[in-house]
N, C-alpha and C positions, 0 to 999 in steps of 0.2 A: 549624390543620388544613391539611394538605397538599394544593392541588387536583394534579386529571390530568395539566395541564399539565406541572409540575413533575415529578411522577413520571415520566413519557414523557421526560423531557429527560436525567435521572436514568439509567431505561435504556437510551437510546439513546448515553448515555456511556459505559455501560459493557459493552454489545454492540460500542463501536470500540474500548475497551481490549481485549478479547477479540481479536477479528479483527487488531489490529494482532502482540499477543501470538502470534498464530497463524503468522500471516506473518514475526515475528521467528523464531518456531521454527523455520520451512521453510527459512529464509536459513541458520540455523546449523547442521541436519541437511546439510545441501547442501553447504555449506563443509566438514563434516567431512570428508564421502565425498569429497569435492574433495583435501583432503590426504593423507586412507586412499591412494587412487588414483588420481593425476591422469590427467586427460583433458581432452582439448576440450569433449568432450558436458560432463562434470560441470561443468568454468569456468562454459559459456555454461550450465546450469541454476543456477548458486548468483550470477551477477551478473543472470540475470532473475528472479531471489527476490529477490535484493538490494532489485533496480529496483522488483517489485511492493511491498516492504515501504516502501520509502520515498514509492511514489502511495500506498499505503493512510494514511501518515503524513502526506501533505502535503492528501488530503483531507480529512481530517478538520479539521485546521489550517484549512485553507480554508475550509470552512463554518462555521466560529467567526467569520472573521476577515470575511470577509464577507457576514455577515448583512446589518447596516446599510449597505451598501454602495451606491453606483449603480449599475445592470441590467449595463454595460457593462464595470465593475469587477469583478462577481463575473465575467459569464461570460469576461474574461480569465485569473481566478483557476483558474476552474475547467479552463480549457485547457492552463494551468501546469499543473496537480494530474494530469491527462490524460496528461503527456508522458511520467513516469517507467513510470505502466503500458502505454503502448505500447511503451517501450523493452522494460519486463518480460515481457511477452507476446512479443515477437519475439525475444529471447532464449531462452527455453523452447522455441518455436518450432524455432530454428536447434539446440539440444542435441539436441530429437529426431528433425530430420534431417539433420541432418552428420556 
């Protein structure tokens, strides 16, 4: 018999395949329009997809990796995992208003 636990760990894998899946599609819609028509705005919208897909990647990674970790450990991990969606965010940012 399967407990809860298990199951929740289950879906909670497969709601970040989802979401990562999601954020790859936005990266590759973006980069298309990016070659359909280049512009600055499109660049700076398809390298902060880019950025958001690789923090949504490197979180989840991260929460894997340091579970067992020392307090210290993860929340460096988690500051790493932090940076590319700030990058990503202020990209998108900058595309919609420059």
């Amino acid at each position: 018999m399967v407990d809860a636990a298990t199951v929740a760990r289950g879906v909670l894998l497969l709601m970040r395949f989802v979401m990562f899946g999601l954020s790859l599609g936005l990266t590759v819609i973006s980069f298309q329009a990016y070659r359909k028509r280049p512009s600055q705005r499109l660049q700076y919208a398809f390298l902060g997809f880019a950025f958001l897909s690789m923090g949504v990647a490197m979180s989840s990674v991260i929460t894997q990796l340091g579970a067992g970790a020392d307090e210290l450990v993860r929340i460096f991990f988690q500051m790493t995992g932090a940076l590319p969606l700030i990058i990503g965010f202020s990209m998108l940012y900058l595309s919609l208003y420059r």
